[in-house]
C-alpha positions in Angstrom: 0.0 0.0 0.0 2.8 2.4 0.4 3.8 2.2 -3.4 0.1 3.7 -4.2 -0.2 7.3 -4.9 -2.9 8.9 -3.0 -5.7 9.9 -5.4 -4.9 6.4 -6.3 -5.7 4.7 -3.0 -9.1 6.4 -2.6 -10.2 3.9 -5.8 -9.4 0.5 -3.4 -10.7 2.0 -0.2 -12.9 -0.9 0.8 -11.4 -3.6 -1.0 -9.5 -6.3 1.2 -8.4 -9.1 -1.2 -5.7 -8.5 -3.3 -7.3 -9.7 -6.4 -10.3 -7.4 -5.6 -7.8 -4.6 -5.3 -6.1 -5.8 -8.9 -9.3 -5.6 -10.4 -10.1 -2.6 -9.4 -6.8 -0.4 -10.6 -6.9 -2.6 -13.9 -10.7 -1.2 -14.6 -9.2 2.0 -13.7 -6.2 2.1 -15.8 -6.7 0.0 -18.9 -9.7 1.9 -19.5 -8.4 4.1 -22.7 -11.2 5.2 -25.1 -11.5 7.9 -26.5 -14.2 9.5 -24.3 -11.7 8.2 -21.4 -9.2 10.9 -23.2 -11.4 13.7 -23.5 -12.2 13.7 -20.6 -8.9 13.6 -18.9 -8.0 16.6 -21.4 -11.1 18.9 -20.0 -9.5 17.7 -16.8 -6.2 19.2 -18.1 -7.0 22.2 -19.8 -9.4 23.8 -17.0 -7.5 23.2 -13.7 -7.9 25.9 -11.7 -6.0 27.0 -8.3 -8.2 27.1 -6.1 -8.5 30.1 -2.8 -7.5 27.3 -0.3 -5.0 25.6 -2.3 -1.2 25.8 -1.9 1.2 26.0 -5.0 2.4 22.6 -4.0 -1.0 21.4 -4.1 -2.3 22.9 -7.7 1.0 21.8 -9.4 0.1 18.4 -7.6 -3.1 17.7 -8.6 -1.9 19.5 -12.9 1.2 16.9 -12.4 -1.7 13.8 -11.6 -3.5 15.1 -14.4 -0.6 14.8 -17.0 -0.2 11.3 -15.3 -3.4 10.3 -15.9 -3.2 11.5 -19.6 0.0 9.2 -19.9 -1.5 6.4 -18.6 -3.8 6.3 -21.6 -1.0 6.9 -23.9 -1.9 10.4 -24.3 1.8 12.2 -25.0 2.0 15.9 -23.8 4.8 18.3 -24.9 6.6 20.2 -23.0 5.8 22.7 -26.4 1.9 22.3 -25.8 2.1 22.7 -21.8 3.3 26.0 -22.1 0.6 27.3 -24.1 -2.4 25.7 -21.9 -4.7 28.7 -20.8 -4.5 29.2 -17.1 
């Protein structure tokens, strides 16, 4: 459990056999239509800092959403990160 990233964790809260668990992050990550994308690239492209939020924490949760994006085998360039709208 200590290898799993936080926003990560909060998927298998509640699960208590490994397989369950496996299950669980497979659904999560093999999941890579195209709606899958889109989505994650709204995600991207209208983060916001919040009032209550610390730097740390907004470049935290852009940094999980570039992850994410990855994870589906969307590629972002540095090149196309600089010119996101924030």
């Amino acid at each position: 459990m200590d290898g799993i990233r936080d926003h990560i964790f909060s998927n298998i809260h509640g699960q208590y056999i490994m397989y369950e668990m496996w299950q669980v992050l497979i659904d999560l990550f093999q999941n890579s239509s195209d709606h899958r994308k889109l989505a994650l690239m709204d995600k991207l492209l209208n983060v916001k800092m919040q009032r209550i939020e610390t730097i740390s924490q907004y470049l935290g949760r852009f940094i999980q959403y570039c992850d994410e994006l990855g994870q589906v085998g969307v590629t972002i360039e540095e090149e196309d990160l600089v010119t996101l709208p924030f």
